[in-house]
VEXDREN-2710 file (C-alpha; in Angstrom, 1 decimal):
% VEXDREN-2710
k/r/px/py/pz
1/UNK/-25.5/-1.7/-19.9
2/UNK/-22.3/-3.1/-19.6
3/UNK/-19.2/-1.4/-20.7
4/UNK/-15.8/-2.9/-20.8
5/UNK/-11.9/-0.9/-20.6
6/UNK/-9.1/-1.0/-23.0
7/UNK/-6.3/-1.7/-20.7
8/UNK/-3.9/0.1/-23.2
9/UNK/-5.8/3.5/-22.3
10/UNK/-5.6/2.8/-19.2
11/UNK/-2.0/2.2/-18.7
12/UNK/-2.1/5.4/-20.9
13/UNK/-4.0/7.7/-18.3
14/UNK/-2.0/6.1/-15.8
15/UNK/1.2/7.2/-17.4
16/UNK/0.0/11.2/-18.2
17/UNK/-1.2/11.2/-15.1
18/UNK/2.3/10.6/-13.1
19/UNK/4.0/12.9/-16.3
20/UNK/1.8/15.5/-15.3
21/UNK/2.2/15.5/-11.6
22/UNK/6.0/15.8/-12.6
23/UNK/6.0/18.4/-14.4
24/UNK/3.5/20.5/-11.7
25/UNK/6.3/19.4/-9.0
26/UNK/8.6/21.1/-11.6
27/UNK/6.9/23.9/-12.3
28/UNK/6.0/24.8/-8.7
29/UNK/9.6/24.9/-8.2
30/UNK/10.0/27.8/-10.7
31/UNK/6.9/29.6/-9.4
32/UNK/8.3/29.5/-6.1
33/UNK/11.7/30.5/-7.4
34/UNK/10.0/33.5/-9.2
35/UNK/9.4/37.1/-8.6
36/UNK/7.0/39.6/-10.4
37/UNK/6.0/39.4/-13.9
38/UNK/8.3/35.7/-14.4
39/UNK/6.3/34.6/-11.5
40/UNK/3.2/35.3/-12.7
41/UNK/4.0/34.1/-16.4
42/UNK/5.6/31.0/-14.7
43/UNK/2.2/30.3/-12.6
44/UNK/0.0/30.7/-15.7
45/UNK/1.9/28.5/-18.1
46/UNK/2.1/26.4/-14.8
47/UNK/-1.5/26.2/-14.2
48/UNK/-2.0/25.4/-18.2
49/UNK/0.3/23.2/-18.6
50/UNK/-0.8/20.9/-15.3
51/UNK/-4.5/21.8/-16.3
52/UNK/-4.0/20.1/-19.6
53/UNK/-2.5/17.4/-17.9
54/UNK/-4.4/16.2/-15.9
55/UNK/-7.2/16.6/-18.2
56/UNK/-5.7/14.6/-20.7
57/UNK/-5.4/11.9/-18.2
58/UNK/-9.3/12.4/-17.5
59/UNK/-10.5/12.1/-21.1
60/UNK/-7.7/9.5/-22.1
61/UNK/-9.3/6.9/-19.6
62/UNK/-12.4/8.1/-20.1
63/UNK/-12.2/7.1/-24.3
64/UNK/-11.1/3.8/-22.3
65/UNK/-13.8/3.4/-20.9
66/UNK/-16.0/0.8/-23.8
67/UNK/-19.7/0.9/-24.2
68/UNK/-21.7/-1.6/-26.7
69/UNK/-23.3/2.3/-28.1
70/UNK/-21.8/5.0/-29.9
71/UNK/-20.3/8.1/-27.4
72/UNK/-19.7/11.7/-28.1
73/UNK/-19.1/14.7/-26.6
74/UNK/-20.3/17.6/-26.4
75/UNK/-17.7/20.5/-26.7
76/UNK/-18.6/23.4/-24.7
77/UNK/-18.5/21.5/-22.0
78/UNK/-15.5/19.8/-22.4
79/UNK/-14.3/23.1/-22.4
80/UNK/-15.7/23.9/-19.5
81/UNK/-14.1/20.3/-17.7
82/UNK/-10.8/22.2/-19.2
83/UNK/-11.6/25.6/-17.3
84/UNK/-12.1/23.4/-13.8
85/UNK/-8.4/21.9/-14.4
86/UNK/-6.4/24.8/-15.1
87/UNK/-8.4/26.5/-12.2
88/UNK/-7.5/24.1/-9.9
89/UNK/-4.0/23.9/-11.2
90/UNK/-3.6/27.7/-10.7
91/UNK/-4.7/27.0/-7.1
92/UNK/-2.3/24.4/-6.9
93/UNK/0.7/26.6/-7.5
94/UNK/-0.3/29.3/-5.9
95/UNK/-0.6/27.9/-2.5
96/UNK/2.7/26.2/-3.0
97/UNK/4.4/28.9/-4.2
98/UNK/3.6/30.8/-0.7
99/UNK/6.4/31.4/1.7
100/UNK/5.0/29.4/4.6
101/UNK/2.0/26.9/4.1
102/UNK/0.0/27.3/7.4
103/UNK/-2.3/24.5/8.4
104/UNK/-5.4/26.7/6.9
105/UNK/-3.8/27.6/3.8
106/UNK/-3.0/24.5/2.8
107/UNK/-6.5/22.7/4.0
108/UNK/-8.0/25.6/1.8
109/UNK/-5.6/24.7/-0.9
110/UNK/-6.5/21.3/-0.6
111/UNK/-9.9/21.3/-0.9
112/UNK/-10.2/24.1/-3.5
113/UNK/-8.0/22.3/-5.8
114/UNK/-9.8/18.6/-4.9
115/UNK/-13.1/20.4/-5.4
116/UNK/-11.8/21.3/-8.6
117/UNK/-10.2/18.6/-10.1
118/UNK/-13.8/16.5/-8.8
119/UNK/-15.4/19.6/-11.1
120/UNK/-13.0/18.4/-13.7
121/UNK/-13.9/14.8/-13.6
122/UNK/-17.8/15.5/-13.3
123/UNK/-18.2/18.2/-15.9
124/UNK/-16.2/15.3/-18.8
125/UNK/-19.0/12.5/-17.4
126/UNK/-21.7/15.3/-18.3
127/UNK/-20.0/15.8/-21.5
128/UNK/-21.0/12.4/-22.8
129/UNK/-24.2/11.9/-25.3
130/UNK/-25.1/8.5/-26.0
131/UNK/-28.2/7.0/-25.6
132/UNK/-28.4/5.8/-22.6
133/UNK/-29.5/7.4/-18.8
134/UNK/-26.1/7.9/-16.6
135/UNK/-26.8/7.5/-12.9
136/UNK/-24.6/8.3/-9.7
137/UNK/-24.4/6.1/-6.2
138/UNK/-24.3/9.6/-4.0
139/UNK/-21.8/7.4/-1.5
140/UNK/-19.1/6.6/-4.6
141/UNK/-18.9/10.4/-5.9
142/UNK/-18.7/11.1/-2.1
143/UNK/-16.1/9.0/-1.8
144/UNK/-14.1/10.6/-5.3
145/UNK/-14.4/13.5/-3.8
146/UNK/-12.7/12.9/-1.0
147/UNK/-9.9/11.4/-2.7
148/UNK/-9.5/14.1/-4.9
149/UNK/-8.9/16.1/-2.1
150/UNK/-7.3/13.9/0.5
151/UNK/-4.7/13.7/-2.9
152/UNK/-4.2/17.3/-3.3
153/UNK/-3.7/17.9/0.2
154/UNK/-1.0/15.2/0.4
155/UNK/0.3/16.7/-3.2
156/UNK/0.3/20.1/-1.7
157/UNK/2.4/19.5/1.5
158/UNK/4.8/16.8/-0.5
159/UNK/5.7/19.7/-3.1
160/UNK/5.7/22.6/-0.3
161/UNK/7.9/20.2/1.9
162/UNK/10.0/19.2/-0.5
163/UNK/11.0/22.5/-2.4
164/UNK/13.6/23.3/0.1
165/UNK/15.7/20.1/0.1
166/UNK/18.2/20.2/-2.4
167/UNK/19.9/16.7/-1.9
168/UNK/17.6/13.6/-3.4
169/UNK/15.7/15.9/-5.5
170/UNK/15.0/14.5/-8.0
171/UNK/13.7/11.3/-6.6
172/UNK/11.6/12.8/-4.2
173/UNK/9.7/14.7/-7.7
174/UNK/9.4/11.1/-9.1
175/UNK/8.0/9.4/-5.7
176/UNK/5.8/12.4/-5.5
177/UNK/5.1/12.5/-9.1
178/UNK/4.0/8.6/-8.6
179/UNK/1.9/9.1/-5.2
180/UNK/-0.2/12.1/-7.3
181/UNK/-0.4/10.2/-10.0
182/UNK/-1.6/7.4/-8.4
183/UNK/-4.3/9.5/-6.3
184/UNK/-5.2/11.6/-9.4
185/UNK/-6.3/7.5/-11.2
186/UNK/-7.9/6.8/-8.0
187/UNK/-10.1/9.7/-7.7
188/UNK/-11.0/9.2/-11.6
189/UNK/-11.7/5.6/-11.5
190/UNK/-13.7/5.9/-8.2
191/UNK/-15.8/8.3/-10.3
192/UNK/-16.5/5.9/-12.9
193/UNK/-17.3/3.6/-10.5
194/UNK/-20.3/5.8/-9.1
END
């Protein structure tokens, strides 16, 4: 079956995916600047907020995504692919909101919110119901995988590294904001490709 993509979506996806990455750069900020009850009410909005995000940006180019049969999905678990993204949002801000990031921590960090942002992608694909098989190349999820990760790593240490700077700020949120966004597309589109 061949399937075709509507280049509109996914410029869309593109576009809420770098929006999204800015506004979890923003919103670590404010964790990090947080104590207590704000802090915690700043890392769950946070880790909603970027959750939806980056979900959005998951289902936008997924509805890009054109096959010559009818698609639909089913809801619980696309509520589930939902659950995976705040989850690995909440991780996300968490380790970045720490007051060091050792090398563990932030691996761990890494790879939990990769893991889950992968979880994400995987659990939309197994939303779909149309009438068709879908099948995986085992060496292309592999490799989504490790870009989802190899992303959040590089996410994780830009945002920790960058929190304490305060001249170029805001640049540095939109270069970072672009290089997540760009990794967050990659690891979607190298999932579609499996």
């Amino acid at each position: 079956m061949v399937g075709s993509y509507n280049y509109l979506l996914v410029v869309a996806s593109a576009l809420i995916s770098v929006l999204a990455s800015y506004s979890a750069f923003d919103l670590a900020e404010r964790v990090t600047a947080s104590r207590g009850n704000v802090r915690l009410a700043w890392l769950t909005s946070g880790s909603i907020v970027m959750g939806i995000g980056i979900w959005s940006m998951h289902y936008t180019a997924m509805l890009g995504f054109r096959l010559p049969v009818p698609v639909l999905y089913h809801w619980p678990t696309v509520l589930l692919s939902l659950l995976f993204g705040i989850s690995a949002s909440a991780i996300a801000l968490f380790v970045v909101s720490l007051k060091r990031l050792a090398w563990l921590e932030g691996l761990a960090g890494g790879v939990f919110q990769g893991g889950g942002i992968a979880a994400m992608h995987y659990a939309s694909m197994a939303s779909m119901r149309l009438p068709a098989m879908c099948h995986y190349s085992p060496a292309i999820v592999a490799l989504s995988v490790l870009v989802a990760i190899c992303g959040s790593l590089l996410s994780l240490r830009l945002t920790f590294a960058f929190r304490v700077q305060a001249t170029g700020r805001r640049q540095r949120k939109a270069a970072s904001a672009l290089l997540m966004g760009a990794a967050v597309c990659s690891m979607h589109y190298t999932g579609m490709a499996a």
